[in-house]
Every structure is written in structure tokens, then in C-alpha cells.
C-alpha positions in Angstrom: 0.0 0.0 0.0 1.6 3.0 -1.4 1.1 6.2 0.7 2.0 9.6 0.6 2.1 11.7 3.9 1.2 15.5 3.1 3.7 17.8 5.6 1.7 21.0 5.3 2.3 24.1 6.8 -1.3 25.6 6.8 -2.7 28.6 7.8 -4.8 28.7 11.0 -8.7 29.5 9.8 -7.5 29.7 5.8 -9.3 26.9 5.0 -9.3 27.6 1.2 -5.8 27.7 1.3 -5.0 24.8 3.1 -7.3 22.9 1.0 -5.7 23.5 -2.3 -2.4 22.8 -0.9 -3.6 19.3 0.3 -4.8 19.0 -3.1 -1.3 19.4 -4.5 -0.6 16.4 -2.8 -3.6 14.5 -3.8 -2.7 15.4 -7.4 1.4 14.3 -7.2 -0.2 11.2 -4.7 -2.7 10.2 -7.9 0.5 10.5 -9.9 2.4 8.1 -8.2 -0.1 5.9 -8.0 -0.8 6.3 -4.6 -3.1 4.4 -2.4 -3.3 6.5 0.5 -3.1 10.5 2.0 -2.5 11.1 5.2 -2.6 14.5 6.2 -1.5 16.2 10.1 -4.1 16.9 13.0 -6.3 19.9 12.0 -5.1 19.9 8.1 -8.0 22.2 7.5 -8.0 24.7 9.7 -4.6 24.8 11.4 -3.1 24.5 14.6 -4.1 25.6 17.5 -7.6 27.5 16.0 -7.5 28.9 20.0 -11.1 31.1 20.4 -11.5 31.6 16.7 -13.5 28.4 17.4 -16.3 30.2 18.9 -16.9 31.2 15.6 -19.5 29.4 13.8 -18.0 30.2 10.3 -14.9 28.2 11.0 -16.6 25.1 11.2 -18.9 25.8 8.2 -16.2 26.7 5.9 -14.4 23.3 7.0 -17.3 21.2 6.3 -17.5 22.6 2.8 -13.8 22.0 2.4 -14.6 18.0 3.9 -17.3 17.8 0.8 -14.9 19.0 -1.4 -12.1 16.1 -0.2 -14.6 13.6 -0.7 -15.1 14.2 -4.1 -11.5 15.1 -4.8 -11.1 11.1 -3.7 -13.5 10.0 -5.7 -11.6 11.7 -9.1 -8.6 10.8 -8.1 -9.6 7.3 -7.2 -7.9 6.7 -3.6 -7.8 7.1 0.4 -7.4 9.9 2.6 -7.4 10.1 5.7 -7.7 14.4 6.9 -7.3 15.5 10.2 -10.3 18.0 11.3 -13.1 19.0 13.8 -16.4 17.8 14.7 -19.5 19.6 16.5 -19.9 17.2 19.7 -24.0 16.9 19.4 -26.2 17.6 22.0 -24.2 20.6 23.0 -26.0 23.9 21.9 -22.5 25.5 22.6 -19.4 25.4 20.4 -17.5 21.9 21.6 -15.8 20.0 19.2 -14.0 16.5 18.8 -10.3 16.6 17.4 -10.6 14.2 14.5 -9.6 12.1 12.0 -11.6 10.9 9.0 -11.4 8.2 5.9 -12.1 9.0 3.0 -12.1 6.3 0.4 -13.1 7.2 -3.5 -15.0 9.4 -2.0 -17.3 7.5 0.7 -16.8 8.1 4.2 -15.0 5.0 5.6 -15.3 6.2 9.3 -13.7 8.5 11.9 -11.6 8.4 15.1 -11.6 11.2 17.8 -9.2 12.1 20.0 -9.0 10.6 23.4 -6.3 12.8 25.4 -6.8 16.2 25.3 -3.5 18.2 26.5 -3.8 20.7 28.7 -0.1 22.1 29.4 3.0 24.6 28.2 1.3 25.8 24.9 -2.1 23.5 24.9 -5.4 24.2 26.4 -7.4 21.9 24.1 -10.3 21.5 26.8 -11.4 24.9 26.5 -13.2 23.9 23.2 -13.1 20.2 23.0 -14.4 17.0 24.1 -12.4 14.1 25.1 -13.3 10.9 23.1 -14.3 8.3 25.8 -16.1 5.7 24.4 -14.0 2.4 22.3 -13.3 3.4 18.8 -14.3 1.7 15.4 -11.8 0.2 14.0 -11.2 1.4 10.1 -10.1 -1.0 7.2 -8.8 0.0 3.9 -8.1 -3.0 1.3 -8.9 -5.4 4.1 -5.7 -3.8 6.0 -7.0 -2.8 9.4 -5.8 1.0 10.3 -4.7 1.7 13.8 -5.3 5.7 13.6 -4.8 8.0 16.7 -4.1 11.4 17.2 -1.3 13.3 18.6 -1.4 13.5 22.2 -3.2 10.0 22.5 0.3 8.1 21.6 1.8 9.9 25.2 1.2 8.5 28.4 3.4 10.7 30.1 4.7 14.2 29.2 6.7 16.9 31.3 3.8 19.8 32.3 6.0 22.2 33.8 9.2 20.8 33.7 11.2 17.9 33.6 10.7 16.4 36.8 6.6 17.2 36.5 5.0 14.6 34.8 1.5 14.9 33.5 0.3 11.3 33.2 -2.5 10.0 31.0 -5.0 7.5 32.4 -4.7 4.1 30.8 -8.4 4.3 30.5 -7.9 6.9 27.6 -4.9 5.3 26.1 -5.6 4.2 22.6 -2.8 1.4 22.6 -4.6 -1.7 23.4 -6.9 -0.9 20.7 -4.0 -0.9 18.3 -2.6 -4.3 19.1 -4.2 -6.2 16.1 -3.7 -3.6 13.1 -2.4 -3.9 10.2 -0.9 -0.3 9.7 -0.7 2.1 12.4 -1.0 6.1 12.1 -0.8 8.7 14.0 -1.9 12.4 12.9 0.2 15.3 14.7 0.6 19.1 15.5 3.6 18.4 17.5 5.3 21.7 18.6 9.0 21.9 18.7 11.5 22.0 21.2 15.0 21.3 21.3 15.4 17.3 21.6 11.9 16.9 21.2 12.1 15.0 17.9 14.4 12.7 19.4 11.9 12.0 22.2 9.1 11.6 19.8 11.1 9.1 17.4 11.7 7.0 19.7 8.4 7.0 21.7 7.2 5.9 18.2 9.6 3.5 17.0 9.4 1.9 21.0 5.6 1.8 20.3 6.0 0.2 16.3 8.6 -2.6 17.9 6.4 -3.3 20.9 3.2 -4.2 18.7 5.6 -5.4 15.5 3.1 -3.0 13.3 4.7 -0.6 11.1 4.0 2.8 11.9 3.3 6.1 9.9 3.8 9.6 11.7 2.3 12.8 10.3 3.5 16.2 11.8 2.4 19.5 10.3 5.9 22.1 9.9 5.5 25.8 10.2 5.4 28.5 12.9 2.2 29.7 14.1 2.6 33.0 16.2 5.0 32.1 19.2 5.2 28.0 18.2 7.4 26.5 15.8 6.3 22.9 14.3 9.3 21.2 12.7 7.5 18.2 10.5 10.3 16.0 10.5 6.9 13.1 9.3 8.2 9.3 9.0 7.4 5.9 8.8 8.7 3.1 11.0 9.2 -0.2 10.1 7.5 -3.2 12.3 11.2 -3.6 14.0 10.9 0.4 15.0 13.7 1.2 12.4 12.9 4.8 10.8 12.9 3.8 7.2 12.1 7.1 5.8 11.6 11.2 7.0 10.3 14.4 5.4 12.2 17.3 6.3 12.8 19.3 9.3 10.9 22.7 8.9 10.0 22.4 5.4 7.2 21.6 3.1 7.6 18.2 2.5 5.5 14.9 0.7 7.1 11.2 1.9 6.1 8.6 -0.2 6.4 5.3 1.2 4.8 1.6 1.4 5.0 0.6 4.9 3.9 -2.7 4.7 6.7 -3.7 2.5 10.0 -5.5 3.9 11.7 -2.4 5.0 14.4 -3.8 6.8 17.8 -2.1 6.3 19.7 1.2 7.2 17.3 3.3 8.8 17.1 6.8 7.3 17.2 9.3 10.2 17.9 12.6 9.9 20.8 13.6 12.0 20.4 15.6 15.3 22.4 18.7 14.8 21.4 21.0 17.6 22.7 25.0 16.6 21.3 24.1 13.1 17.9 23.0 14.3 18.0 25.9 16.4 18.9 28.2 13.0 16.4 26.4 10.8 13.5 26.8 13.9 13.9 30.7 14.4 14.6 31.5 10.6 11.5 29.4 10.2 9.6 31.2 12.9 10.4 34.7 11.6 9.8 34.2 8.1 6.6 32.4 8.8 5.3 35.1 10.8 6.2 37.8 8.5 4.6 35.6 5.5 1.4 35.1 7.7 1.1 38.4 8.6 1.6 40.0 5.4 5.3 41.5 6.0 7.9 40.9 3.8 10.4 43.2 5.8 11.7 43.9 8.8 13.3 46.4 10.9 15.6 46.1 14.0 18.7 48.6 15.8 21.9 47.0 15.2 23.8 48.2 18.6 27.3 46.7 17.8 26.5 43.9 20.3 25.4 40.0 19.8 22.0 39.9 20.0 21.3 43.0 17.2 23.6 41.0 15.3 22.1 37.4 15.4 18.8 38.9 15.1 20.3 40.5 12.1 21.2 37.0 10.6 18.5 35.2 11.3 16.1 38.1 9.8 18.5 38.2 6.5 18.3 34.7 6.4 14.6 34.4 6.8 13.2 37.5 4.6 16.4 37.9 2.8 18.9 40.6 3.2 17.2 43.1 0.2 14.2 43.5 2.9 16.4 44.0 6.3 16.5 47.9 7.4 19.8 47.7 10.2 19.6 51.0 12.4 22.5 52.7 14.5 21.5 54.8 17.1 24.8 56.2 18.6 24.6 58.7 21.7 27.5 60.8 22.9 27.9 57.7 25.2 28.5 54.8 22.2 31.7 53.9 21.6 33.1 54.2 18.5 33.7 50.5 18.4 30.1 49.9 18.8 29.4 52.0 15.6 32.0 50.4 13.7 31.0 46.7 14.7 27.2 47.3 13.6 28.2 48.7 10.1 30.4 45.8 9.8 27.5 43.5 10.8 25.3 45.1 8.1 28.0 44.9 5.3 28.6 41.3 5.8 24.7 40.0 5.7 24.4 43.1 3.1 21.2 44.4 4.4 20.2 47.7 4.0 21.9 50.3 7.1 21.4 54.0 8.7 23.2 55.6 11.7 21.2 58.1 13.3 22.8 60.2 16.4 20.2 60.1 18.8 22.3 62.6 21.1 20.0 66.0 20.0 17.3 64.3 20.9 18.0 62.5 24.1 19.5 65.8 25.4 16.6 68.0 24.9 14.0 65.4 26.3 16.2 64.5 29.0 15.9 68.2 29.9 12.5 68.8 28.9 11.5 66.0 31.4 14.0 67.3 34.1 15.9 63.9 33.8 19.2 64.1 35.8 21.7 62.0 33.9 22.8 60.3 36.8 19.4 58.4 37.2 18.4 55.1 35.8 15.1 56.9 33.9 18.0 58.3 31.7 19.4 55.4 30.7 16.0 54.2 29.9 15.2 57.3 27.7 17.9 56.8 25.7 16.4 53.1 24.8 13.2 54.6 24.4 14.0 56.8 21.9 15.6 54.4 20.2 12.6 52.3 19.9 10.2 55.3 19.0 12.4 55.3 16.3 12.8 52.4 14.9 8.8 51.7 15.4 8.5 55.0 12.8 10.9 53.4 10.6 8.9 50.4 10.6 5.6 52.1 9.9 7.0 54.4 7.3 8.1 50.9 5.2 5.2 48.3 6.3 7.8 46.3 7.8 7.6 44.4 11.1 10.0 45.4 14.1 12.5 43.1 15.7 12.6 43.1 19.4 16.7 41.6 20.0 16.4 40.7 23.4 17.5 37.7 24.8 15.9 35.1 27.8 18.3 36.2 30.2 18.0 39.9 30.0 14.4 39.3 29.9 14.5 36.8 33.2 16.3 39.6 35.1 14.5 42.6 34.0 17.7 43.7 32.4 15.6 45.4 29.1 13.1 48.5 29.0 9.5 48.7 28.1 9.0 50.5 25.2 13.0 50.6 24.7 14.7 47.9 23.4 11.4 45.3 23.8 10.0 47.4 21.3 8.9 44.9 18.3 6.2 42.9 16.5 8.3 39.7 17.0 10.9 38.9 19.6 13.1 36.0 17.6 15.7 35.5 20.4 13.9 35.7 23.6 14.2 32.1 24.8 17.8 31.7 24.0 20.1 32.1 27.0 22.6 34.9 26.3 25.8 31.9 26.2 23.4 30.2 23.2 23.6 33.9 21.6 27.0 33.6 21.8 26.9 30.1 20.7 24.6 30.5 17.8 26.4 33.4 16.8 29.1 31.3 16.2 27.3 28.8 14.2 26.6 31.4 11.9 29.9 32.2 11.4 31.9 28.9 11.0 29.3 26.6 10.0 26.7 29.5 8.1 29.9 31.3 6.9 28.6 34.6 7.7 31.3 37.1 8.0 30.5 38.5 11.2 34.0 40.3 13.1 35.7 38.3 15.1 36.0 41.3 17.6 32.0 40.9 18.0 31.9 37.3 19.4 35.0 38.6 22.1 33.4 41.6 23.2 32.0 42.1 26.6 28.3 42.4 27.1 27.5 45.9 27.4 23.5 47.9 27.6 26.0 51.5 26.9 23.7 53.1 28.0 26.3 54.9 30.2 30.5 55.0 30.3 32.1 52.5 30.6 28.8 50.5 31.3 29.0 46.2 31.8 26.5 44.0 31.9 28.5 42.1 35.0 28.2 45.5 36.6 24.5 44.2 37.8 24.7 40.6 36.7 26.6 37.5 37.5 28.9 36.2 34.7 26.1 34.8 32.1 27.9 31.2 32.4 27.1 30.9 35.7 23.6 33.3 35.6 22.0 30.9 32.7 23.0 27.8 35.1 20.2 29.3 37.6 18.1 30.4 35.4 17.4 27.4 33.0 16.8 25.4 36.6 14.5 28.3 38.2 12.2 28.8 34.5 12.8 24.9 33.4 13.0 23.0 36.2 11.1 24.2 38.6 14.0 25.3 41.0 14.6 21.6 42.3 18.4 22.3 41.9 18.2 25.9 43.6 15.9 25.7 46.6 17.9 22.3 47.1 20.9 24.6 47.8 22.9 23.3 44.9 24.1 27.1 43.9 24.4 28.4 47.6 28.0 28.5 46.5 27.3 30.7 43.7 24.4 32.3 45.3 27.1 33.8 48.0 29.5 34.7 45.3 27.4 36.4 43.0 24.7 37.7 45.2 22.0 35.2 43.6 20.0 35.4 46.3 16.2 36.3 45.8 17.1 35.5 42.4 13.6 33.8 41.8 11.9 36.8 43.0 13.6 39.2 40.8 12.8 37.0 37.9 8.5 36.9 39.2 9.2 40.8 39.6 9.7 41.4 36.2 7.0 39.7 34.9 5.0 42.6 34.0 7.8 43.5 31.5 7.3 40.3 30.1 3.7 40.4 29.8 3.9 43.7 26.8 6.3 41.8 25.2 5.9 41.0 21.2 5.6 37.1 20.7 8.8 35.0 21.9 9.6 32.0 19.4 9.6 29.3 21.2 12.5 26.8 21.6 12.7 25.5 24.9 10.3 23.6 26.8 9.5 26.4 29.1 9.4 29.8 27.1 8.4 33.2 28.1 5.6 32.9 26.0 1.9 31.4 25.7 3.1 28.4 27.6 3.9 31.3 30.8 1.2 31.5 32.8 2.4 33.6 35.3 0.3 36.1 38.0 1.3 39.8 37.9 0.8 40.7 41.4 2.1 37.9 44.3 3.8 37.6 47.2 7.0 35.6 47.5 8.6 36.2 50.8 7.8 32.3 51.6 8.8 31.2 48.7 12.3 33.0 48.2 15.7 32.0 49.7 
């Protein structure tokens, strides 16, 4: 049985649009002589639809689409099996099962629902949808019975909040002992990324495929939608749990394959390559959201440190660099090394640059407002005007703004509102300020992008006054991002188990979670942060503004 997994990177609520790229697929699947489509969860109408299903329409312009896939099977002669929603009846309000349905030239074969709905990091799937609880039908296809499931059902354990907090299924919902006789197993996925994840998920699968000595096909969509990156990365899995075949990571993709074939052999796995997943994810993200946004450019200040300059590649990359506006926004404070490192950064990715001395304008407001230039609120207005800037640069050209922060910075309140957060998109906020540095030189020896040497050796500086360090109010970043990954990702088991008291005493780390909760109002206006670690600033951060951590704290 011949079948051809559709990777698609769809548009959340453009139905039309997603439908005739699935079609695409149907047409090259017909060509190939094909037996089979399988698509990813929610092919239709994208991944997650969040409260745009509360809207009727949705769900009427997807069952139009559904007609229109039955009969596309029926002309083209084959199977395929779409990943949608479906009104739960009896409910007069909008709840929906997450589902998958067979279509076979063009009859309805049957459908399977969704038994676990995740409700964690990124997911709140219970807000509109039911949870399948009842035994499922099985589904045949040239007498071959199909095991289908989707997404979440193949888990029975995930990390919620970090690694050491489990969220466990029932077995009552697990679909597995359903599966045990099939012929052909499939599972239909949104899988958001995260670093490792893929590995995680392979081998959950290729476990699963060895255990029940059933070959296996895995559909994952690829794209970003607002702050979370899907990487595809589809394959099948032979009935020993060998990969035999993948699509590819954050692309487009179509995998032909027979899985019930003797696919014994080599298995074909893509190789793990961390700081080039991490590129391809936030080049992805960016582009993806410019695309899906209509903005095919992008503005950002290029300070003469690393994070302007990363952000700088990964824009150039993503949008190319005829579309990247690179600003310099020198005060009487920036050093001329500063200046001269972000024209160099602009001349290697050859995007488009300015200078602009900000000093006029920072001395007259700084005196109309009765600023003394002793006090932090100076230092901020200098950021600030920077970012009133750049956001009028941005308007004048219809471009979107890049916010260069980084986790770190953002953890310890170590940016301004308004200043430097300024942007439609923040493309580096959940990378720790050493993977800056470290991605920064990915892109130079492995990207060959000719960034100066003297830019990956500087010290981290704000220069927003002389002679200004970052360690002046912050540990070393090696030893800072060591808390901090344990405090965001982990729940603090190493901290509050007293782990770091050496450092803590050293560095004055202590009440370091509380300064991190503190700033969580800054966190809260910030533009959406592309998400590559399990626990992001982002939609997957759900933390209160006001609180009290005096018992908490050491």
C-alpha cells in the first residue's frame, strides 16, 4: 500500500488555502499511484484555531472543504485520511471533537476522535473540546485494518511544567490496546517543537512500532504559528521500529512510502544537529510570521553587540537581506567600536543600514522631562528613543519590528519597556545569552557569515552609560544561565535544594527567583517569543502579575 504523507504548513482558519495545498498532494499522490493521503491533525483549519472556534463560520467553511475532499477522492480514485473537527452533538455551545476521517473514492470509511486532550505549556485543548471516551471503530482499507490516533493519544506521560513534573494520562484513555491487532498504524500530529523533542518523539514511536511489531506512519504539520514552531520531521517506521524514511525538518515536505513492505535495512534518520535545528526553527519562525502576517520586511537597531547582530542573521536569512533595514542609534555615550562593529554586521549580511545620532534628541527630552543624567530613567530614555524610532521606521516601510532581546536579560529585568522590547516579533527571547554567543558562532563557521571576530570577544554591554558592563548588575552569564534554566525549566529543584548556595554567596543570587517573578510585567507587553525550549516566556507562561514571595524566596 503505497502512501504519501502531506507535511503542510497551513494557515490557521484559511481553509481555502489549506485545501488546495492538500490537493497538490492529492494530485502528485494520484501520480504516483498512490493508495493513500494522510494528512497532520487539523489539516483544515490549522493548529491551535485557539477562540477563533467560537466562531461558527470556522466550522462551516471546513465542512464545505470535507465535501470538497470527498469528491477530490472520488476523481482521483484513492484514500485519505484528513485531520479535522467535529460539533460534539447535544451541545448547543461550540465543543468539538479533534478528529480524523477516511475517506475512500469518496465514501466516508469512518472516523476516530481524540482521546487525550493536553492541557499544558502551549495546549489548552479543553477549553473547546471534548475528550473521546467511548471504544473506537476500527477502520479497514483493502482489508488492511488501520490503527489511527491522534497526537497527544500516543503519550502516556509528558513533562507539564518541567522535567521532573509529569503529567500522566489514564490508561483508560490510552488508545494502545486498541492498536494491538492492526495492520498499519497512524498517527496524525501538531507536534510543537523543542530542542530534543524530535528525538523524544522518534523514539516513543519507534518503541511503540517494535512493541506491537506493526509498522507505523507519523504525520506532523511544519510551520510556525505566532510564538510556536512545528518542525515536521513526518516518518514511517518499520514493524522492528527502524525509521525507514523522514520528510524534512521545517520544510514543506510529501514522503512517499509503502510501509507494509519488507523495509528492513539502514534506517534513514535525519541527523540531530542542535545550533542548526535551532537556526532552521527561528529562521522558520520569523519568516513564517512575517509571510502570515503579510510583512515581507523587517526592521531592527543593530547596537554593535550580539543579540542585534544574530537577530540580524536570522532576519537576513529568513526574509532575505534586500528586505532587512539595520539602524545605528549612537549617543554621545556609544563607543566608536560599537558603531563600527554594527556597520560591519550590516556589510557582511548586506542588508540595508542607517546611523542616526540620537544625542539632540535624548539631550533636549532629558531636559525637557527634568531627567538628571545620573538616574536610571536616563538610561531608559535613551532606549526609548531608540525604539520610538525604529517603530516610525517600521511604519513608514510596512515592515515588522525586531525586538533583540535575549531570555536572560528578559529573566532579570535587564531590558526597557518601550526601549529595546519594542517589536512585532521577539526571535531570540528564549535563547540564553551563552546560546547567543553560541549560535552566533554557528553562523559564522558553520553558516559562513562574515560577522567580526571582535563581536563574538566583546563584553556584554547595555552602553547606556560610560564604561557600562553587563556584569556590573549581573553574574557572569555562564554561571547566571545555570540558575536560570533550573529556576524557568525546572522548577528550582536544583536551587531551593541549595545546589548554587556556593554561587548564590559569590554572585549575590539570592532572591534571584523573586527578581525574575518581579519582572513579569515587562514580560507580559512583550511581542511574541519563538519558542525553543520547553519552558518559554511565552503562551506556555502563565504567570500572575501581582504575588507575594517572601515564603517562597531564599
Amino acid at each position: 500500500m503505497l502512501c504519501l504523507i502531506h507535511q503542510g504548513n497551513p494557515i490557521v482558519a484559511a481553509v481555502r488555502h489549506n485545501l488546495d495545498r492538500l490537493k497538490a498532494s492529492i494530485e502528485l499522490a494520484a501520480q504516483n499511484n498512490a493508495r493513500l493521503v494522510i494528512t497532520p491533525e487539523l489539516a483544515l483549519i490549522g493548529y491551535p484555531p485557539r477562540d477563533l472556534l467560537a466562531y461558527p463560520e470556522l466550522y462551516k467553511a471546513e465542512q464545505r472543504a470535507m465535501t470538497e475532499l470527498a469528491q477530490v477522492s472520488k476523481e482521483k480514485k484513492l484514500a485519505v485520511l484528513v485531520g479535522h473537527i467535529e460539533k460534539v452533538p447535544c451541545i448547543e455551545s461550540n465543543y468539538f471533537y479533534n478528529c480524523a476521517t477516511l475517506f475512500d473514492h469518496g465514501k466516508k470509511v469512518g472516523t476516530i476522535r481524540k482521546q487525550r486532550l493536553p492541557n499544558y505549556d502551549v495546549f489548552e485543548e479543553n477549553r473547546f473540546f471534548e475528550a473521546w471516551s467511548k471504544e473506537q471503530e476500527p477502520l479497514f482499507l483493502d482489508g488492511k485494518r488501520l490503527g489511527i490516533f491522534i497526537c497527544e493519544d500516543a503519550w502516556d506521560d509528558t513533562p507539564a511544567f518541567g522535567v521532573h513534573d509529569i503529567k500522566y494520562h489514564s490508561e483508560a484513555s490510552s488508545p494502545w490496546p486498541q492498536l494491538k491487532d492492526c495492520d498499519l498504524l497512524i498517527n496524525l500530529s501538531a507536534s510543537p517543537y523543542s530542542t530534543k523533542k524530535r528525538l523524544r518523539r522518534q523514539e516513543l514511536f519507534s518503541q511503540k512500532a517494535r512493541e506491537l511489531q506493526t509498522p507505523l506512519l507519523y504525520s506532523n504539520c511544519v510551520g510556525a504559528q505566532d510564538d510556536i514552531l512545528f518542525d515536521g520531521g513526518s516518518f514511517a517506521c518499520s514493524k522492528n521500529g527502524e525509521i525507514i524514511k523522514q520528510a524534512k525538518l521545517f520544510e514543506t515536505d510529501t514522503l512517499l512510502v509503502n510501509p507494509l513492505e519488507d523495509n528492513t535495512g539502514t534506517p534513514n534518520v535525519i541527523e540531530y544537529c542542535h545550533w542548526k535545528e535551532l537556526s532552521q526553527a527561528l529562521t522558520m519562525g520569523l519568516k513564517d510570521y512575517g509571510k502570515k502576517n503579510n510583512l515581507s520586511k523587517a526592521v531592527l537597531g543593530l547596537s554593535g553587540g550580539i543579540d542585534s547582530a544574530l537577530a540580524a542573521c536570522i532576519a537576513a536569512k529568513a526574509l532575505g537581506p534586500e528586505n532587512i533595514l539595520g539602524v545605528s542609534l549612537p549617543t554621545n555615550i556609544t563607543s566608536t567600536q560599537s558603531k563600527q562593529l554594527a556597520k560591519s554586521v550590516a556589510e557582511a549580511l548586506k542588508i540595508e543600514f542607517l546611523e542616526v545620532n540620537i544625542a539632540p534628541s535624548v539631550e533636549r527630552l532629558s531636559s525637557d522631562f527634568c531627567i538628571p543624567v545620573t538616574e536610571m530613567a536616563y538610561e531608559n530614555l535613551q532606549a526609548r528613543i531608540r525604539g520610538t524610532y525604529l517603530m516610525s521606521q517600521a511604519n513608514l516601510r510596512n515592515s515588522l519590528l525586531i525586538a533583540t532581546c535575549n531570555k536572560s536579560e528578559a529573566a532579570m529585568g535587564y531590558t526597557t519597556l518601550y526601549g529595546d522590547m519594542c517589536g512585532t516579533l521577539a526571535p531570540l527571547a528564549d535563547l540564553y545569552k551563552t546560546e547567543v554567543y553560541a549560535l552566533a558562532y554557528y553562523f559564522k563557521y558553520v553558516e559562513k557569515v562574515n560577522l567580526p571576530y571582535e563581536l563574538l570577544l566583546r563584553a556584554p554591554t547595555a552602553e547606556l552609560r560610560e564604561q557600562q558592563l553587563d556584569t556590573d548588575s549581573l553574574p557572569p552569564y555562564a554561571v547566571l544561565d545555570v540558575a536560570l534554566r533550573d529556576l524557568i525549566e525546572n522548577q528550582g529543584l536544583q536551587f531551593f535544594a541549595g545546589e548554587f548556595d556556593e554561587f548564590i554567596e559569590k554572585y549575590k543570587l539570592n532572591k534571584l527567583f523573586s527578581r525574575i517573578m518581579n519582572f513579569e510585567f515587562k514580560r507580559a507587553q512583550s511581542g511574541p517569543v519563538l519558542k525553543i525550549h520547553h519552558r518559554a516566556f511565552g503562551s506556555g507562561w502563565r504567570m500572575p502579575l501581582s504575588k507575594d514571595l517572601s515564603q517562597l524566596d531564599k
